[in-house]
N, C-alpha and C positions, 0 to 999 in steps of 0.2 A: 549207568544202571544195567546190571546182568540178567537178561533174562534165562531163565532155566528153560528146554524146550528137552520134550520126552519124545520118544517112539511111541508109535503106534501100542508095541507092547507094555511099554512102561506106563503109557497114559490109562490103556484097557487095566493093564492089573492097579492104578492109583485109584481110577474110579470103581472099580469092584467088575467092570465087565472082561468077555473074551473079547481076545484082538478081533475076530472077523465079525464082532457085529460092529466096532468105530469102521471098522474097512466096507463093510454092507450101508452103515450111514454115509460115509461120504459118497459110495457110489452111486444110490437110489438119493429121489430128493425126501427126507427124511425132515419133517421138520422139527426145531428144536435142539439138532442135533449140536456136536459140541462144533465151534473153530478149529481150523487145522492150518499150520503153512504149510506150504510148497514148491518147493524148490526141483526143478529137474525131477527126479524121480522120487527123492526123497520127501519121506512126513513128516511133519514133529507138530507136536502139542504145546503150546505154552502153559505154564502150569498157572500163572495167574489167570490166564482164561477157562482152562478148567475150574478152578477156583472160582469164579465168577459164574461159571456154566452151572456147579452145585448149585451155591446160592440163589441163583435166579429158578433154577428149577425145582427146591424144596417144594415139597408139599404143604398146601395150604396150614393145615393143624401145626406143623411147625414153623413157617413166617407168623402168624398170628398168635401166638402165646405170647405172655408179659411176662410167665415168669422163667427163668431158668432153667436150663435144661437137666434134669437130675441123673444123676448117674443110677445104673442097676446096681442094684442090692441084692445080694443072697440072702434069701430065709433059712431057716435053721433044718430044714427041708430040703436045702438043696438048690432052689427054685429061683431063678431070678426074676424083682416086683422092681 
């Protein structure tokens, strides 16, 4: 089994953050924060633990809904509902 494992950078831009806050979490005890390995000097991310990291940390209103996620819509306005 192959695991994919990202930098620091790669992992920050997958999840939507800057590198120096994953870097500021792992150095402060942050809790919640994601998994990381470490090797010698090196970081890397597992992408199925990020993955997992998402998941568990959705916000409530979306773990709890039955129905399906809808995609945005543009109104004729412009506007996405």
């Amino acid at each position: 089994m192959m695991c994919s494992l990202l930098s620091t950078q790669e992992a920050a831009k997958y999840l939507g953050l800057k590198p120096v806050t994953l870097n500021k979490w792992r150095c402060y005890d942050v809790e919640g924060k994601p998994p990381w390995i470490s090797y010698g000097r090196t970081i890397r991310y597992s992408l199925e633990d990020l993955n997992n990291w998402l998941e568990e940390n959705k916000s409530n209103n979306l773990k709890n809904t039955n129905t399906p996620e809808q995609p945005l819509q543009e109104t004729k306005n412009g506007e996405m509902r």
